[in-house]
C-alpha positions as CSV (number, residue, x, y, z in Angstrom):
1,X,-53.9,-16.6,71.0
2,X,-51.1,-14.4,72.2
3,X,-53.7,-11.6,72.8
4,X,-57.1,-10.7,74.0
5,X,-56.6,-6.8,73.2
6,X,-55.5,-4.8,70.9
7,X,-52.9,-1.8,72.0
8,X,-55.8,0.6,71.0
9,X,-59.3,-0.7,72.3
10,X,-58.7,-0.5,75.7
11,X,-60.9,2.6,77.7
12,X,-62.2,3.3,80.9
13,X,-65.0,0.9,81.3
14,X,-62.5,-2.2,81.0
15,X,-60.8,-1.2,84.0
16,X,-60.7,-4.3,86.4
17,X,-60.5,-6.9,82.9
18,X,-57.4,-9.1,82.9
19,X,-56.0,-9.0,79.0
20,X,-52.8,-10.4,77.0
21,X,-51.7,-8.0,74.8
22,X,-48.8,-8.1,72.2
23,X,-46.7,-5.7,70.1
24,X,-43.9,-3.8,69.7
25,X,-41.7,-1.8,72.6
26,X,-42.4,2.0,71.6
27,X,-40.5,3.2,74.7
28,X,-39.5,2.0,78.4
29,X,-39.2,4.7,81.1
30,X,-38.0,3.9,84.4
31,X,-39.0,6.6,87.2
32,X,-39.2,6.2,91.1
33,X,-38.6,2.4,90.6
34,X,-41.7,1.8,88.4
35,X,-40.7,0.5,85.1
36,X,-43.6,1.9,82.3
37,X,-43.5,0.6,78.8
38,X,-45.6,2.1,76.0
39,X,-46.4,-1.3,73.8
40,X,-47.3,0.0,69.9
41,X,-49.4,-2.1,67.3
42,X,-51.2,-1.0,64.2
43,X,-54.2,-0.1,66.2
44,X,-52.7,2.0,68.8
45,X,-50.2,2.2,72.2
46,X,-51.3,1.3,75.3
47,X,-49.0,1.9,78.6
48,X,-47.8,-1.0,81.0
49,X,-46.6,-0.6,84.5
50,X,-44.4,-2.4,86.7
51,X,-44.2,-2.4,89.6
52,X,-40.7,-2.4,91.8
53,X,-42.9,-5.0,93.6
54,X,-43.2,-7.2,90.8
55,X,-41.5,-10.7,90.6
56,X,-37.5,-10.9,90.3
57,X,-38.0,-12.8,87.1
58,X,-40.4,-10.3,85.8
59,X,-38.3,-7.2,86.5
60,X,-35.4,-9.1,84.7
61,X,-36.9,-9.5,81.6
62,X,-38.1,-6.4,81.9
63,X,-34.5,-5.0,82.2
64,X,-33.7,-6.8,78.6
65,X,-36.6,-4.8,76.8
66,X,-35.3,-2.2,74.0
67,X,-37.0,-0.8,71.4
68,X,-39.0,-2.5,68.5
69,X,-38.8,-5.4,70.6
70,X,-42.1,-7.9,70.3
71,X,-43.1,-8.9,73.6
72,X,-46.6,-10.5,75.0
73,X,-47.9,-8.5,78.8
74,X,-50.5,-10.4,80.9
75,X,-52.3,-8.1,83.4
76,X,-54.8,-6.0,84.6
77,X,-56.1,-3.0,83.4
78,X,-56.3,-0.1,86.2
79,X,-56.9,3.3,86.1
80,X,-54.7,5.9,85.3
81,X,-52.9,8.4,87.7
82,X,-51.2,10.8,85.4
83,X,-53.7,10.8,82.3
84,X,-52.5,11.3,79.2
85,X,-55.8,13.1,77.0
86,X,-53.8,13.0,73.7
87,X,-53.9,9.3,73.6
88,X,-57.5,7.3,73.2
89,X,-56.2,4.7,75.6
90,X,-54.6,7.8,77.9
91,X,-57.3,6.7,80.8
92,X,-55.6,3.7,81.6
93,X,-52.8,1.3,81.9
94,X,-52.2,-2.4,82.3
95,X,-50.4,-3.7,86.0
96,X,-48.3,-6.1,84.0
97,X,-47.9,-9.8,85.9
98,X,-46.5,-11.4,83.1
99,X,-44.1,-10.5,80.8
100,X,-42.8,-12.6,77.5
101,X,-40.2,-11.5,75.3
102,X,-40.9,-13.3,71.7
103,X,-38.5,-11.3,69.6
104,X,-35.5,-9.2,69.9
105,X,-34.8,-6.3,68.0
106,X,-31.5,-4.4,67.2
107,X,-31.8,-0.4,67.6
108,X,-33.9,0.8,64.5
109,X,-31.8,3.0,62.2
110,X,-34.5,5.4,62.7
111,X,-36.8,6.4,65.2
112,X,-40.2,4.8,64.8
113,X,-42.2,7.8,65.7
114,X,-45.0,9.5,64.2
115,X,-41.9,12.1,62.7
116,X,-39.0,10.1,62.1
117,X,-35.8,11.0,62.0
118,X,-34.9,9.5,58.9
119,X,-34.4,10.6,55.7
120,X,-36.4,9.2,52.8
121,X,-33.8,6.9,51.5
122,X,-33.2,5.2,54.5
123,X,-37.0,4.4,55.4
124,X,-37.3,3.3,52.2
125,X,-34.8,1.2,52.5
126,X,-36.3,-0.2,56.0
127,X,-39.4,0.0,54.6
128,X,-41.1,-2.6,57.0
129,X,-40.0,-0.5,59.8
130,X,-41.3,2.9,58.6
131,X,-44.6,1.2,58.1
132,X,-44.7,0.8,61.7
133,X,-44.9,4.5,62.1
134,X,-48.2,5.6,63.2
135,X,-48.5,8.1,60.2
136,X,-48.0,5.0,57.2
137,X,-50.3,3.0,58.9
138,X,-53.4,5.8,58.6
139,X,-52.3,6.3,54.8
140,X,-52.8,2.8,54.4
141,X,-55.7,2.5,56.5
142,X,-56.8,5.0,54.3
143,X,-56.2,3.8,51.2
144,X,-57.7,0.2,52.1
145,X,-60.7,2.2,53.5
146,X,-61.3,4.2,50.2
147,X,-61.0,0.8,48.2
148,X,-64.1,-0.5,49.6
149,X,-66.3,2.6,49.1
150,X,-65.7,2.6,45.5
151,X,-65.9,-0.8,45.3
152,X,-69.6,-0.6,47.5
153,X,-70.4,2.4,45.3
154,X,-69.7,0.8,42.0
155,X,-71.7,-2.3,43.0
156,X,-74.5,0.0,43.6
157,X,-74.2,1.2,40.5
158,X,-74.1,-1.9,38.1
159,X,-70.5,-2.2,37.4
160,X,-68.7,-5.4,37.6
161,X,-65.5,-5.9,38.5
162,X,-63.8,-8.1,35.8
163,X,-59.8,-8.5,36.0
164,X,-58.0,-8.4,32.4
165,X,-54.0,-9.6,31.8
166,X,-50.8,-8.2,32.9
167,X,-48.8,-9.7,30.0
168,X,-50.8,-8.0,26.7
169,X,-49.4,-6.8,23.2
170,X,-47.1,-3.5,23.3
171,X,-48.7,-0.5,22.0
172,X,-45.8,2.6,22.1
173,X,-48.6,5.3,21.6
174,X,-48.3,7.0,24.9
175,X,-45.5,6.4,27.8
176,X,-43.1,3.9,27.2
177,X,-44.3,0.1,27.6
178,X,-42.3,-2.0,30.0
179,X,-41.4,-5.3,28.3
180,X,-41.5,-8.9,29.2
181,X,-39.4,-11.3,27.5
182,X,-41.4,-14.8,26.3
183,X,-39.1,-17.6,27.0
184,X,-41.4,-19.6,25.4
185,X,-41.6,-17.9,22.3
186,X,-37.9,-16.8,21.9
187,X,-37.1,-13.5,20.6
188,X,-41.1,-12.0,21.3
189,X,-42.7,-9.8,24.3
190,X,-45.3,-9.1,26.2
191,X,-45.9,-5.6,27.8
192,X,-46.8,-4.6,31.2
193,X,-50.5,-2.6,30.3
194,X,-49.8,1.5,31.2
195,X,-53.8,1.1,31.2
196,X,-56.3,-1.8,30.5
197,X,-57.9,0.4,28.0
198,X,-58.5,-2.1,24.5
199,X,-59.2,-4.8,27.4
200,X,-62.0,-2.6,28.7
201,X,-63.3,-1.5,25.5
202,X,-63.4,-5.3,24.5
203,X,-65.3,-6.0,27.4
204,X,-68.0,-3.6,26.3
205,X,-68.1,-5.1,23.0
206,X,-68.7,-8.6,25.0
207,X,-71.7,-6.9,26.9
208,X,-70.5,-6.0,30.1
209,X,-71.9,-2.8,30.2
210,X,-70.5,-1.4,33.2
211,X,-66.9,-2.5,34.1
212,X,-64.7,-1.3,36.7
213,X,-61.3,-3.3,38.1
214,X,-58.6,-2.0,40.8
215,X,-55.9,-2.3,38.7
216,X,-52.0,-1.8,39.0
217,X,-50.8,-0.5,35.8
218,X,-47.3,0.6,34.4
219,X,-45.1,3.0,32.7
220,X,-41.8,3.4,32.2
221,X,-41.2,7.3,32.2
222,X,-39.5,9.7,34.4
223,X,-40.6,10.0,38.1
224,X,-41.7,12.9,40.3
225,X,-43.5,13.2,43.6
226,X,-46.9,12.3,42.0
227,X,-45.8,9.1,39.3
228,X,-44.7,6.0,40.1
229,X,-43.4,3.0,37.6
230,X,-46.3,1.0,38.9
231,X,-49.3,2.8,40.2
232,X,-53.1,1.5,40.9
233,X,-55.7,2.9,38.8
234,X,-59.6,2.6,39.8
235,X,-60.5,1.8,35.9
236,X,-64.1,1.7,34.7
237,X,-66.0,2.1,31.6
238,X,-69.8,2.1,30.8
239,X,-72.0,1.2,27.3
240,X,-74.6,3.3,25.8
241,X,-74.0,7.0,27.6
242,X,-72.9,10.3,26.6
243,X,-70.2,12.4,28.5
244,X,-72.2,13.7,30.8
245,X,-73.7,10.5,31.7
246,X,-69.9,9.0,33.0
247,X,-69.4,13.1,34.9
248,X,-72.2,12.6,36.5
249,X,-71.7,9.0,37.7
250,X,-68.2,9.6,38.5
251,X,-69.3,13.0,40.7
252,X,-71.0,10.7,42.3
253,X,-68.4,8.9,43.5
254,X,-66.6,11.8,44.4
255,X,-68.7,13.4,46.5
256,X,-69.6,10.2,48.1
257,X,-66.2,9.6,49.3
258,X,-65.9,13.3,50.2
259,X,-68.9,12.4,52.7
260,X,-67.8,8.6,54.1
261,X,-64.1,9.5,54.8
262,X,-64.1,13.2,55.2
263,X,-67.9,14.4,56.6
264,X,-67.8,16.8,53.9
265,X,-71.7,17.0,52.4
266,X,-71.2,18.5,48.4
267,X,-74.5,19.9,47.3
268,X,-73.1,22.0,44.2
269,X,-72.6,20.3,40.7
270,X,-68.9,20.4,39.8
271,X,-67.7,23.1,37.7
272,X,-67.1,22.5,34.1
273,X,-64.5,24.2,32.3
274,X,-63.2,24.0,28.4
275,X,-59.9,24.0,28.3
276,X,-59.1,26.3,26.4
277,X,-60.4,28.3,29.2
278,X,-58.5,26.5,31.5
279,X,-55.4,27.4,29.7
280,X,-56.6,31.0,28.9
281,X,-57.1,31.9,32.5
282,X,-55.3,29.5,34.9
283,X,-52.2,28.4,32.6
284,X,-52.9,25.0,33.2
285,X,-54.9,22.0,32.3
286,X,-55.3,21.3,36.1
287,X,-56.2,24.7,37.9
288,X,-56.1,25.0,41.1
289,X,-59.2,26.8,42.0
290,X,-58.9,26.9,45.6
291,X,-57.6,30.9,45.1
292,X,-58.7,32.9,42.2
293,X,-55.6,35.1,40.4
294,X,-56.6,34.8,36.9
295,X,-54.4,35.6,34.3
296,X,-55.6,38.5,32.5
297,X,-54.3,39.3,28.6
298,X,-52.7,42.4,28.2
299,X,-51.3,43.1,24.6
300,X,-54.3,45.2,24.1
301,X,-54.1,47.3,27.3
302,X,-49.9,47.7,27.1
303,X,-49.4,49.7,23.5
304,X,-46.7,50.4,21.8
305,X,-44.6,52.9,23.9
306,X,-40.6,52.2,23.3
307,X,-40.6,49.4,25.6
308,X,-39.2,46.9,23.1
309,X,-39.9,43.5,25.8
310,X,-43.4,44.4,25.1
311,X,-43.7,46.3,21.7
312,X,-41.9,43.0,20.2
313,X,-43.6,40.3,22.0
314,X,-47.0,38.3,20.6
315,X,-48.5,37.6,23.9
316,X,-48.4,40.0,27.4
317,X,-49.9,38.4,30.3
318,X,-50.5,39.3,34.0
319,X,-51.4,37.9,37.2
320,X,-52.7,40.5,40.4
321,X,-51.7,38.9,43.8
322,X,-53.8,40.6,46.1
323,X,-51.9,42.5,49.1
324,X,-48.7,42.1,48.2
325,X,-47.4,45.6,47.3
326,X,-45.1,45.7,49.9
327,X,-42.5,43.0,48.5
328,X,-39.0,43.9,49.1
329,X,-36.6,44.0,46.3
330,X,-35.5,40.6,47.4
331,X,-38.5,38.8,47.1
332,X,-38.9,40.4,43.4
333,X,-35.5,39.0,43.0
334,X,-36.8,35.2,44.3
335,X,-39.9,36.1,42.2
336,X,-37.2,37.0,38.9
337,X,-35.2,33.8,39.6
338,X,-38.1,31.2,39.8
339,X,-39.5,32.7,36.8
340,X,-35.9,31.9,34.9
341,X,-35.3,29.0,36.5
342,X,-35.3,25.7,33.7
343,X,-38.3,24.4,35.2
344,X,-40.4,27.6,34.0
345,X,-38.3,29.3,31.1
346,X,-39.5,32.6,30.8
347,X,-36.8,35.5,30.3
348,X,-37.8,38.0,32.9
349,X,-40.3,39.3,35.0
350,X,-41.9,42.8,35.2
351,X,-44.2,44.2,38.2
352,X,-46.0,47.5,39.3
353,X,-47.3,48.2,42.6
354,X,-50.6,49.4,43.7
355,X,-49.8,52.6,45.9
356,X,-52.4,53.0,48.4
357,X,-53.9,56.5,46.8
358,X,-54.1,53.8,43.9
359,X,-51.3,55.1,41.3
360,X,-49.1,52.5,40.1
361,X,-45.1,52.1,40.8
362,X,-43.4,49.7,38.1
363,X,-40.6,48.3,37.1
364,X,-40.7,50.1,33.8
365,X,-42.4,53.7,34.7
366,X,-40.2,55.7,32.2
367,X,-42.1,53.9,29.0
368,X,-45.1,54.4,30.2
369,X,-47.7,57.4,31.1
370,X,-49.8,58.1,34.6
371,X,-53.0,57.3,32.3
372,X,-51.6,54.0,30.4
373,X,-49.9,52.7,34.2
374,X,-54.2,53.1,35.3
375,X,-55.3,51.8,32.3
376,X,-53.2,48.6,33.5
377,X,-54.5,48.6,36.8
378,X,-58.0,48.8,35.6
379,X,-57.5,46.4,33.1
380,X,-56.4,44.0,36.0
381,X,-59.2,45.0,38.5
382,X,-56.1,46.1,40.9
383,X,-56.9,47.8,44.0
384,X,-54.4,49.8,46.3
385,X,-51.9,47.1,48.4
386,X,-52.0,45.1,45.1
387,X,-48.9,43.8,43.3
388,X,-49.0,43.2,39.6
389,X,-46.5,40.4,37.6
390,X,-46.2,40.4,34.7
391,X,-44.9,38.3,31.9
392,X,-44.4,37.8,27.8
393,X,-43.2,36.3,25.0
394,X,-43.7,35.1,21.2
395,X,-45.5,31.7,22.1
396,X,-49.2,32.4,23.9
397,X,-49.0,28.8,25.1
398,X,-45.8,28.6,26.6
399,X,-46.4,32.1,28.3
400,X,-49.9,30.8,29.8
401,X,-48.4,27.8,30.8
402,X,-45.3,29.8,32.7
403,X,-48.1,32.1,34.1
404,X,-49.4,29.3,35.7
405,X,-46.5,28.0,37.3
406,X,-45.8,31.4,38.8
407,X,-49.5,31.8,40.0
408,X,-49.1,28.7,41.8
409,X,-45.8,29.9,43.2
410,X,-47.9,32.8,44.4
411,X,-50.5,30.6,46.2
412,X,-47.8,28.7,48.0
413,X,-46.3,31.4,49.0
414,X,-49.2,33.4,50.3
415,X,-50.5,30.1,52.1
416,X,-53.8,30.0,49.6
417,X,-53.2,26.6,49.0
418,X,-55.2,24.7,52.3
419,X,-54.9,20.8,51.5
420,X,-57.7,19.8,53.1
421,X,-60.0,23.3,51.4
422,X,-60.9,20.8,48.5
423,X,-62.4,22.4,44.9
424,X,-63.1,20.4,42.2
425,X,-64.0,20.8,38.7
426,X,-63.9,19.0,35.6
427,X,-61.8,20.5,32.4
428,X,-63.8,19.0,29.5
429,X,-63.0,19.7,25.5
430,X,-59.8,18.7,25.5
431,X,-57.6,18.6,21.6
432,X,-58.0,15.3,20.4
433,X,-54.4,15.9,19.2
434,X,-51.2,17.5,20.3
435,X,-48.3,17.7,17.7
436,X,-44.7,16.3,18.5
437,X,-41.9,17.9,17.9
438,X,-40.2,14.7,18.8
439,X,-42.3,12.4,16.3
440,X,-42.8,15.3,13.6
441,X,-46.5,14.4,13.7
442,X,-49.8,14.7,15.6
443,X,-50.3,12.6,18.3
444,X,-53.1,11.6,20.4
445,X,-53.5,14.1,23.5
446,X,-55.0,11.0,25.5
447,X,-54.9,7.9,23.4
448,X,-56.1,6.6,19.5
449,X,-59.8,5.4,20.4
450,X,-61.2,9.3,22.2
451,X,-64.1,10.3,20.4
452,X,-64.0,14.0,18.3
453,X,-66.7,16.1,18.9
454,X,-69.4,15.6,16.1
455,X,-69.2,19.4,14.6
456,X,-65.4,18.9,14.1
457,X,-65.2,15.6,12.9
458,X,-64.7,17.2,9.1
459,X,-61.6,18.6,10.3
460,X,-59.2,15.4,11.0
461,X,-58.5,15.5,7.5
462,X,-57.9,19.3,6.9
463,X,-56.7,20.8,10.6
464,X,-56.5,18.2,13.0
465,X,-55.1,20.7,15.4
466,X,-58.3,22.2,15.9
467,X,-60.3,19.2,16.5
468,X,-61.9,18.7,19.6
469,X,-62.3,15.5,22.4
470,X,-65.1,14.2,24.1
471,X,-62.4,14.0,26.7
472,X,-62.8,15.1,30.4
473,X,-60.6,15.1,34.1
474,X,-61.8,15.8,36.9
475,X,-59.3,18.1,38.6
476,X,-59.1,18.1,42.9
477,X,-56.8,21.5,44.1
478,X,-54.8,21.4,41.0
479,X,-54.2,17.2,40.7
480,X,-55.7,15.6,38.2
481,X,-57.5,12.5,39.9
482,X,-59.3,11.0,36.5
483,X,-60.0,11.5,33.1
484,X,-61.4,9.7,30.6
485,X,-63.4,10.1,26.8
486,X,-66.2,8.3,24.8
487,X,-64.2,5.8,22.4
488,X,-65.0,5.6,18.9
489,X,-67.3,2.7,18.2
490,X,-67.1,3.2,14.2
491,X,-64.5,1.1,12.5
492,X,-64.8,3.5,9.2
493,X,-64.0,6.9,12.4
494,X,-61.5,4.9,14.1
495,X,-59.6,4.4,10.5
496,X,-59.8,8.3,9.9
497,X,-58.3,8.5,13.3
498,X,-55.8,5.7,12.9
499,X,-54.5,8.3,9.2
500,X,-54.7,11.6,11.1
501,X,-52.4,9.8,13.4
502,X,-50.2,9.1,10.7
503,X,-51.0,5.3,10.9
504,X,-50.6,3.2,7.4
505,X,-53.2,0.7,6.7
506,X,-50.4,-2.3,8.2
507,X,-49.4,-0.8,11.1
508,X,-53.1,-0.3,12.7
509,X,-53.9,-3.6,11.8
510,X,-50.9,-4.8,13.3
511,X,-50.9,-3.2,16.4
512,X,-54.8,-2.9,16.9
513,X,-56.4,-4.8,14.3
514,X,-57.8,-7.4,17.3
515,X,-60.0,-4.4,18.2
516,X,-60.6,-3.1,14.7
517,X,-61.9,-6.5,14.2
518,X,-64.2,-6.7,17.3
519,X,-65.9,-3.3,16.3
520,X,-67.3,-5.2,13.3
521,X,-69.6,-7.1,15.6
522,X,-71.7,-4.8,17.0
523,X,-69.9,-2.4,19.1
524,X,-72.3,-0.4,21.5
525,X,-71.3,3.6,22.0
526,X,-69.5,3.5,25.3
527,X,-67.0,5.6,27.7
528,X,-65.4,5.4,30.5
529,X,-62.8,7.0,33.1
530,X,-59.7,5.8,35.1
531,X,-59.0,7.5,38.6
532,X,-54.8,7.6,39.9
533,X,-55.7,6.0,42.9
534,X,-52.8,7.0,44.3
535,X,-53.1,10.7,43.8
536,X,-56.7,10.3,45.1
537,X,-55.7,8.8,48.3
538,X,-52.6,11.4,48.8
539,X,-55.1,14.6,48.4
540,X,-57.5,13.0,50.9
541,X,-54.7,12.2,53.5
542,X,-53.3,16.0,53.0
543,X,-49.9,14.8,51.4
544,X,-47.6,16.3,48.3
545,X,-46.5,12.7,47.5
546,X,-47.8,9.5,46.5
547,X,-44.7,7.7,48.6
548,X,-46.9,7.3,51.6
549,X,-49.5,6.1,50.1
550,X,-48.4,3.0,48.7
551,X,-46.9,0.4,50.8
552,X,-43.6,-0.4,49.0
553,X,-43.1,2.5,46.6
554,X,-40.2,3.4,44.1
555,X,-37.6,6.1,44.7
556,X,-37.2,8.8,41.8
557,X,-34.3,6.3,39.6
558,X,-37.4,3.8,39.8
559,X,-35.6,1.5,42.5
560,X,-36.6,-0.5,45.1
561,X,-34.2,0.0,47.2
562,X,-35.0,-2.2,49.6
563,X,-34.8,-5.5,47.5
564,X,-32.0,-3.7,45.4
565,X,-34.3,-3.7,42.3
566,X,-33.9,-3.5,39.0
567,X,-31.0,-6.3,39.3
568,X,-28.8,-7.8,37.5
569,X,-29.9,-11.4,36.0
570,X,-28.0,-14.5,35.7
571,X,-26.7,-15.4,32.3
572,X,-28.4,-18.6,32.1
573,X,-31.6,-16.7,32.6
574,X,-30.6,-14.4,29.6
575,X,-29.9,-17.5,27.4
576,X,-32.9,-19.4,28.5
577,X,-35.0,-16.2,27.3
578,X,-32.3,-15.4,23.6
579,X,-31.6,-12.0,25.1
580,X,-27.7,-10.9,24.6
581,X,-26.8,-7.5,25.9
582,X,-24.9,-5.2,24.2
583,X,-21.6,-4.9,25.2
């Protein structure tokens, strides 16, 4: 073995034990001719001493040492003289009598400390470098940790964990499929699953009545900070319940996680909230309920005055940020510009301070009287030191939905937004459709097989719009970690489904007809759930971004850019496969 120890075991009560340890060179510091060397693995750094009485030969090699070099020490472990309390092996250090260099290193192109200096780019492309950083290695402790509590807690629960194919049919309702050519049936494809859903579904049809699999899945869309092409999804599904049977399991889970990795105990039922409510108040299909700031409607309480903005406008909506009368002209103007900015859209932004003898000061006094300016505040349930934003505009949706965006601007701003104060909730009703502009049709808001509520089921045919889902998420500070519907089980509902998509006979037999054909057997009612993994681990570990999580991650164009992938194939692959690029 070429250790005993690991750089992060060793405490007080070893002192006097002779150990080999191995690792990386974090540091060497050479100070009144003692030579110290802070030696790194994945568990920890421990410090080792020589001594300027040490051997020639030692001191030598010694002498050669730089950083990220791998070398093996042989010594004994002593008490510290200058303790170091910050680190859990701070008591002691290791008298080194042997030293072994087993690999060199060139100088890292970036510091391999907990803060690096490199930019994202360039650890990502020395990935297996950044990894050594103390920080990676807890996100992926993390994550590995977290995989075995759901898997220990799904065990307890019945499910089994059954693995389904990688290479399966493309189905282009929902994110783009990536595609697989079959060289050995020239000119056809596989896809890469953006979800094992049919698979899963099928697998209650075979009787596996509680299913769960670790899964990687993919999609081929644009990237942010929380999507990756390929991304791990904890993907389950259970026979015979209703939707609050698979909330309630699946809280569970949560709040048993919340208690084995965090200590937090969660007595409380989660929150359930329609979402149309979610959308009414919060702007979002996600709110973050860790600070209040509803949106309140005002078309009733601002009347028609001369204002035209207003008087013209469908939908007036408000927010009231709580002590924040005293921005500055430039922070309305930040406040203005984020609100016009492409990513929200909205035209312009009015305010109106809350003086503290509690009259209001807005933007727009001249339309509007003493009584109508405390009709507003009222109507917002200001109090003096309060600030008041304001915004409008023909489409109720879109305004919402830009209310929201500038409500969580506010909780940023104001620090209400605490990673680690965690709120969760689940947004339940959800539109079984959402219509495409794109498409010129309705498509599903989560995917063909989601259940309508029962009462509404009369409607696919006459206002699908209004039809509702027996759809849920469960929603963690604003990121939605899950969701999940009962499936239709009813070959005669999923055909009504399959025409209010605007499906023809062919193509749902075509693309789906292997699962139209399996409901015919005896098809138990059954729902299920799929968790982002990813997102899951990267709310528990306090981080904005997947990246960290995930061991070898994509940049935003979808490259590796370590391997320097996508790539470039040779020819005689492309001919072996009948694919010709266009020119």
């Amino acid at each position: 073995m070429y250790r005993t120890k690991t750089c992060g075991e060793l405490r007080a009560s070893d002192i006097g034990s002779e150990v080999t340890l191995a690792g990386w060179v974090q540091r060497i510091r050479k100070m009144g001719g003692m030579t110290f060397i802070d030696l790194r693995d994945r568990y920890g750094i421990t410090q080792l001493v020589l001594a300027e009485s040490s051997s020639h030969e030692q001191l030598e090699k010694a002498s050669e040492i730089g950083r990220e070099y791998v070398i093996q020490a042989v010594g004994t472990v002593v008490e510290r003289s200058s303790k170091n309390p910050k680190m859990p092996t701070g008591d002691i250090e290791i008298d080194v009598h042997s030293l072994n260099i087993l690999s060199a290193s060139e100088t890292p192109p970036f510091t391999i400390e907990e803060e690096s200096d490199g930019g994202d780019e360039l650890r990502m492309k020395y990935r297996y470098l950044d990894i050594r950083r103390p920080s990676v290695v807890r996100n992926l402790a993390l994550r590995h940790r977290m995989a075995q509590l759901i898997r220990r807690y799904l065990d307890g629960q019945q499910f089994m964990e059954v693995e389904t194919p990688f290479l399966i049919k493309s189905t282009p309702e929902g994110a783009r499929d990536f595609i697989v050519p079959s060289r050995m049936n020239p000119g056809q494809f596989y896809a890469l699953p953006q979800s094992p859903q049919t698979y899963k579904q099928l697998l209650m049809i075979a009787g596996i009545d509680r299913y769960f699999q670790v899964v990687k899945c993919f999609r081929d869309e644009d990237l942010r900070a929380d999507r990756q092409p390929e991304f791990t999804q904890i993907d389950c599904e259970m026979s015979y319940v209703h939707q609050d049977d698979v909330t309630d399991t699946f809280e569970g889970l949560s709040k048993y996680l919340f208690k084995e990795i965090l200590g937090i105990e969660q007595t409380e039922p989660y929150l359930k909230m329609d979402w149309q409510d979610a959308m009414k108040y919060y702007g979002s299909d996600k709110p973050d309920m860790r600070f209040d700031m509803r949106i309140v409607e005002l078309k009733e309480t601002i009347t028609e005055t001369g204002f035209g903005v207003f008087d013209e406008a469908s939908y007036i909506g408000g927010i009231c940020v709580k002590g924040c009368a005293g921005y500055t002209r430039k922070q309305l103007d930040e406040l203005t510009d984020y609100v016009k900015s492409p990513q929200v859209g909205a035209k312009g932004l009015i305010y109106a301070r809350i003086n503290e003898d509690g009259s209001v000061k807005s933007s727009v006094d001249k339309f509007y009287s003493e009584e109508q300016r405390a009709s507003l505040r009222d109507a917002m349930k200001a109090e003096p030191g309060d600030l008041i934003l304001i915004l409008c505009g023909d489409d109720a949706m879109k305004c919402r939905t830009q209310l929201g965006r500038l409500r969580l601007q506010m909780g940023r701003r104001e620090g209400l937004m605490d990673p680690m104060n965690f709120k969760c909730l689940w947004v339940v009703n959800f539109p079984l459709f959402e219509w495409s502009e794109e498409e010129g049709r309705y498509m599903a808001m989560h995917h063909p097989f989601t259940m309508p509520v029962e009462e509404d089921i009369p409607l696919l045919e006459t206002d699908p719009g209004k039809v509702r889902a027996y759809a849920y998420d469960m929603v963690i500070n604003g990121v939605e970690v899950g969701g999940g519907s009962i499936r239709i089980h009813d070959t005669k509902l999923q055909d009504r489904m399959f025409h209010a998509l605007g499906f023809t006979e062919e193509r749902a037999q075509e693309q789906f007809g292997f699962l139209m054909n399996a409901f015919k057997y005896g098809a138990p009612p059954h729902g299920g759930i799929a968790y982002g993994f990813d997102r899951w681990v990267s709310l528990f570990a306090g981080l904005d971004s997947i990246r960290d999580t995930i061991a070898f991650p994509k940049n935003t164009s979808g490259r590796d850019v370590m391997v320097d992938a996508p790539a470039i194939v040779d020819q005689k692959q492309l001919d072996e496969l009948h694919i010709a690029l266009k020119k």
